[in-house]
MIDREN-84730 format. One record per residue (C-alpha): x, y, z; residue in one letter. Coordinates in steps of 0.1 Angstrom, whole numbers, plus 2048, in hexadecimal, padded with zeros to 3 digits. Example, Ala and Ser with C-alpha at 12.3 -4.5 7.8 and 13.67 -1.06 7.14 Angstrom:
BEGIN
87B7D384EA;8897F5847S;
This chain:
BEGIN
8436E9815X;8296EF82BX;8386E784EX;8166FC867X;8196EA884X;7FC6ED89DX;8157018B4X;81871B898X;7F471A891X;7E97238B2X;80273C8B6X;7F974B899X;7D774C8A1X;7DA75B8C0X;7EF7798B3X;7D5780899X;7BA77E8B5X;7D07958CAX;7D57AF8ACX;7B37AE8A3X;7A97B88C6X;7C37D38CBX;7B87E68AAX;7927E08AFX;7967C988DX;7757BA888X;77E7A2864X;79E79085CX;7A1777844X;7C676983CX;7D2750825X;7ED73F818X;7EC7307F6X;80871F7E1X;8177247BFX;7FC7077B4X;7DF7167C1X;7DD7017DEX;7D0716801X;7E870B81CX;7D671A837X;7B572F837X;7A6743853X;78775D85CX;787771878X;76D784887X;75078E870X;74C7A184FX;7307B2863X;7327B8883X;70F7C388CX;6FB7A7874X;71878D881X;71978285FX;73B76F858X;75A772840X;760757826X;77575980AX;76076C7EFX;75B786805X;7667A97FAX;77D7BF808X;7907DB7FFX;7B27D97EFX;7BE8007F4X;7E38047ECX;7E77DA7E3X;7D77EE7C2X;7F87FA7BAX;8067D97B3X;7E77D8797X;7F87F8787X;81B7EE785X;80F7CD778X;7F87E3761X;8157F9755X;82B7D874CX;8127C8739X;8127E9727X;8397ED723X;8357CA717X;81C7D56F9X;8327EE6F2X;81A80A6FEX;82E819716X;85581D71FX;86281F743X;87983B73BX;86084E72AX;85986F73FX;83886C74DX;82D88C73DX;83087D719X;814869723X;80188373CX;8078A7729X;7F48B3749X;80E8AD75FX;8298C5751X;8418BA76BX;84F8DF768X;8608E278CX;8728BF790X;8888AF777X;87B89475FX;86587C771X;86185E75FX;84A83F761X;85F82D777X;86384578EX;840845795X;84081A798X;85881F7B3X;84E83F7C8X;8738527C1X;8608757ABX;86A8877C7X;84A8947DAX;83D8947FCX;81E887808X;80589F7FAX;7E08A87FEX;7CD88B7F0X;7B68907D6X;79887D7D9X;77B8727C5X;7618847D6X;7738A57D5X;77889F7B2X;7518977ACX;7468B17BFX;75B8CD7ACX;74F8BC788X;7298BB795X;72789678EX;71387D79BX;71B85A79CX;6F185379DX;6F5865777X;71A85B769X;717838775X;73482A78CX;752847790X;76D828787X;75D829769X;759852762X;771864748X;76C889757X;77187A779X;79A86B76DX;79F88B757X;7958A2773X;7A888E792X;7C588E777X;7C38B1771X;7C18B8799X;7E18A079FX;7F68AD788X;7F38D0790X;7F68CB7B4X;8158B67AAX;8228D3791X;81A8EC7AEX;8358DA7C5X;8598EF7C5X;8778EB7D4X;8719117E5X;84C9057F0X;85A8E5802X;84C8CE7E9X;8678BE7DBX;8828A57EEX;8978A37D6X;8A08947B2X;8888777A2X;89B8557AFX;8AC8637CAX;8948617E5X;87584A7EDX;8578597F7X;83684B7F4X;82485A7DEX;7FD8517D8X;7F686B7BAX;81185B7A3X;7FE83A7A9X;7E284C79AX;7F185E77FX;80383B774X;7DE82C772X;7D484775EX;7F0840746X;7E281D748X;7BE82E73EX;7CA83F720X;7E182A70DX;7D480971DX;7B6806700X;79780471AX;780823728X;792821749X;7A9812762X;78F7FB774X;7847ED751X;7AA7EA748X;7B07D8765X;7907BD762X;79C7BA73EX;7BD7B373DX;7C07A4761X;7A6799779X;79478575AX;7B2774751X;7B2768771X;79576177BX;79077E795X;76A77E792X;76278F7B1X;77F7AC7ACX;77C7CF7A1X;7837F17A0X;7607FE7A6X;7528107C0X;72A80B7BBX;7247E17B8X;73C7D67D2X;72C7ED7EEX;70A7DE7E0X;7187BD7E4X;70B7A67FEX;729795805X;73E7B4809X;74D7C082BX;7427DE83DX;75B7F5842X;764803861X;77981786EX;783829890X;77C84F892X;7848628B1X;77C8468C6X;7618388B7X;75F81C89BX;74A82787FX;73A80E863X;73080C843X;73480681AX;73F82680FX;76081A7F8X;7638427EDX;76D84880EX;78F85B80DX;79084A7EAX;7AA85A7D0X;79C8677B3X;7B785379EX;7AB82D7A4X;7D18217A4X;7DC8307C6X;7C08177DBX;7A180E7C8X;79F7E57C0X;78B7CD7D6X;78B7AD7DAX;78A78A7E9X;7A17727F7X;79575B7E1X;7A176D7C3X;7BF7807D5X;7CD7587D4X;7CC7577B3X;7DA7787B1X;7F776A7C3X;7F874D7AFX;802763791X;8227727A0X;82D74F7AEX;82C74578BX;83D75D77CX;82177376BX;806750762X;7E7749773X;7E3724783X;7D171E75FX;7F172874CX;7E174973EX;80476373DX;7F8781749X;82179474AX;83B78373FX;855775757X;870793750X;8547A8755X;84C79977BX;87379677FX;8757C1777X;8557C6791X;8667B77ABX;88A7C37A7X;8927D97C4X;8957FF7BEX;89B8167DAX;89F812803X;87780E80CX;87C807831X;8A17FA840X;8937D483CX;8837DC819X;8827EC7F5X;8687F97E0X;8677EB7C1X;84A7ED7A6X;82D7F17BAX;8387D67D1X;8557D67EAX;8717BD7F6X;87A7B1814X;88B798828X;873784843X;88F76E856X;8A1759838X;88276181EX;88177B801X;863788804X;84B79F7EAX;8317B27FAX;8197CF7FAX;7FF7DD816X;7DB7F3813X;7CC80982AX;7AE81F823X;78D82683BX;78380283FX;7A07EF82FX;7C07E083CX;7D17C9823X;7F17BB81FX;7FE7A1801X;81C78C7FEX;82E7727F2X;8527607F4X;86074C7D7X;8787407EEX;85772F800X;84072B7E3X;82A73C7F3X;81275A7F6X;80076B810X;7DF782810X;7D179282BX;7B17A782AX;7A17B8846X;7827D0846X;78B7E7862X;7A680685EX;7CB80586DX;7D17E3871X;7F37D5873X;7E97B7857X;80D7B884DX;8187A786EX;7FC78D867X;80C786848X;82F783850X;82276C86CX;80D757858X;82C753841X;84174A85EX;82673086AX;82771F847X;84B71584FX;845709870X;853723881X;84D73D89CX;83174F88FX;83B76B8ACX;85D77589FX;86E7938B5X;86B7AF8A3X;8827C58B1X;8A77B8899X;8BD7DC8A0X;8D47DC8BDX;8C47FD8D0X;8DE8178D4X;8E283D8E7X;8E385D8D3X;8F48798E8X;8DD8998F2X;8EB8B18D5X;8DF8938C0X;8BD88D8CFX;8B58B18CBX;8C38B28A5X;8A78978A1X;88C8A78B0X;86F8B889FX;84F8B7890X;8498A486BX;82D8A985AX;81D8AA831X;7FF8AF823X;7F188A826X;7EA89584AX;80687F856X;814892874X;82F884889X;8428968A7X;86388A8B5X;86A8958DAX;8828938F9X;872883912X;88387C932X;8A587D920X;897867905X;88486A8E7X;85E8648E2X;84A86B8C8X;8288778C3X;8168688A3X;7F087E8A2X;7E88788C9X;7F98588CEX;81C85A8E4X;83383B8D8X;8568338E1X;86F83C8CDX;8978248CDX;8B08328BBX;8C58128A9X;8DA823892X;8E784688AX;8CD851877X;8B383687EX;899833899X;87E8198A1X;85C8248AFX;84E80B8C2X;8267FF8BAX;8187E08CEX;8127CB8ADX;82A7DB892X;8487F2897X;84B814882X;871821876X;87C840873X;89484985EX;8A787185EX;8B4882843X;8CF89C841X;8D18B882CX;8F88C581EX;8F58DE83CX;8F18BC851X;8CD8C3863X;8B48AB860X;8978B8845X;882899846X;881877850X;86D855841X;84F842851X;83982B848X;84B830821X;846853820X;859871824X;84C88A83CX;85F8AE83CX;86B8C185BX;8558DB869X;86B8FB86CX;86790A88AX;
């Protein structure tokens, strides 16, 4: 029951006006939309372009990024479902590029759930991929689209994947024992998608057999017509100081489209939403998975973050007394964050055309304010505790993987700080081997890990697993 009081609203709407001018966010738009199809609450902030003032409304397009990844695992069930492909299959059977020759079996579900085993690696993108093939997207027509452009990113994923060794550093450890985000199984899980799915490629796979069904007329997995668009939002995004602009969706884009490529609206994002609170049926009735498939998407897999799991291509959490199912983007020029509760019947979406936004706290707000509650919950829930000096100095160090994430933990004034690129946050300790960093709008934990020799070798943030520098 929808219980937004004006209190909530306004606080609310304050704390997205304060995030959005803390990260220099110049679009939001947020809404809340029920299992009926009924928008509860519906707000734009700021402008889908800055310099022409022109506004945000709800057909305006946005990127998704990593909210794609929900589209895959829903992708791959409606596939299991056909009897096309089996979750315990080893990914290989499927990909023969990827000979999985240095890690044991990997199999599809591994992938849906980020447990294969890999650090953060060098990402592949599309324009590296082009550029090596000599193609031209003024001659092939939109990459989405392109055949040599999937082979040759799958091709260049798998054998960096196949290149990884437990002697190299590649490998954590055994597929489903650790969670690690991992980007280029997202893309090699689309690509299965591609080749046994019946259509030319993912994008076309996804129109099919998902946005038409429901009605997404304004979603896609193109790159070319949605930067064309009129009602699309520049993207911007800060670089050393200075916020940049523009349309350019290949920007950082994986060459895979189901790590990050979707876009859409919040128009058709609440319909979206409307599927999973019903079970796998559009707000027309059309049964897009069934409701055993949604059920195994959103069954909890492996620790995600110490409030959360990952699941398929989604993750759980608790928010207060709520079960909640979420995912966030980020790419150049796209914050995201979706989300849902059936304990609420409700969903969330959040899109914003600026990078590094923390849209996740918008949406667990938002979902707060739809119960009438304090839209500006404290954040920090762990009792803060002391770790003595042999311990502080067993967890300092410098983490760092491919995927240019580089984090440095630190003594500072008998406690511990840590550096995150050239940003100095505080760090809290809470639990043995748990630690909070502290960011104005969204807090970061860290979690260490311990080898059998007892040293730390790695730790997780921000869902991935970063290895230990050795000195």
């Amino acid at each position: 029951m929808n219980k937004i009081t004006n209190a909530s609203r306004f606080l609310f709407e304050e704390l997205v006006s304060r995030i959005q001018e803390r990260s220099n966010a110049v679009g939001i738009a947020v809404a809340i939309v029920d299992r009926n199809g009924k928008t509860q609450y519906e707000k734009f902030f700021g402008y889908r372009d800055q310099e022409k003032k022109l506004p945000i409304d709800e057909d305006t397009i946005f990127g998704l990024a990593s909210v794609t990844k929900s589209f895959v695992a829903l992708s791959i069930m409606q596939l299991v479902e056909a009897g096309k492909v089996d979750l315990d299959d080893p990914v290989s059977k499927y990909i023969p590029e990827f000979t999985n020759r240095n890690q044991k079996p990997i199999k599809v579900w591994h992938f849906l759930c980020h447990t294969a085993g890999f650090y953060p690696m060098h990402r592949t993108i599309i324009n590296e991929i082009a550029q090596k093939a000599g193609l031209d997207e003024n001659e092939t027509g939109d990459f989405a689209f392109c055949e040599k452009i999937a082979l040759e990113g799958t091709k260049a994923v798998a054998e960096l994947l196949d290149a990884q060794t437990k002697e190299n550093g590649g490998l954590i450890g055994d597929p489903g024992n650790y969670m690690s985000y991992c980007n280029d199984g997202f893309g090699l899980l689309s690509e299965i998608v591609r080749r046994v799915g019946g259509e030319n490629s993912f994008a076309e796979y996804v129109k099919k057999h998902i946005l038409e069904p429901l009605h997404m007329e304004r979603s896609s997995g193109e790159y070319v017509r949605p930067a064309a668009d009129a009602n699309a939002a520049v993207l911007y995004k800060m670089q050393k100081g200075v916020m940049t602009s523009g349309r350019d969706y290949h920007d950082n884009a994986f060459s895979l489209g189901g790590a990050g490529s979707l876009k859409s609206t919040l128009a058709d994002m609440k319909k979206y939403i409307c599927m999973y609170l019903n079970y796998g049926k559009g707000i027309d009735g059309t049964r897009i998975l069934s409701q055993e498939g949604v059920r195994t998407m959103c069954r909890p897999r492996i620790d995600y973050r110490p409030d959360s799991h990952y699941c398929f291509g989604l993750a759980q959490k608790k928010l207060d007394d709520l079960t909640v199912m979420e995912h966030g983007g980020s790419l150049p020029g796209v914050s995201s964050n979706l989300s849902w509760s059936y304990d609420a019947g409700v969903g969330v979406m959040v899109l914003c055309n600026t990078s590094g936004v923390p849209v996740s706290t918008i949406a667990d707000a938002a979902m707060r304010m739809y119960h009438g509650r304090n839209p500006i919950e404290d954040r920090f829930v762990y009792q803060e505790t002391e770790w003595n000096a042999e311990k502080r100095k067993a967890m300092c160090g410098t983490f760092r993987s491919d995927e240019d994430n580089n984090i440095t933990i630190f003594e500072k004034d008998g406690n511990l700080a840590v550096k995150e690129g050239e940003t100095l946050l505080r760090f809290v300790p809470v639990q043995e081997f748990l630690g909070i960093v502290r960011n104005p709008d969204k807090d970061g934990y860290v979690r260490f890990f311990e080898n059998e020799n007892g040293e730390i070798f790695a730790i997780g943030y921000g869902g991935r697993m970063l290895p230990r520098v050795k000195d």
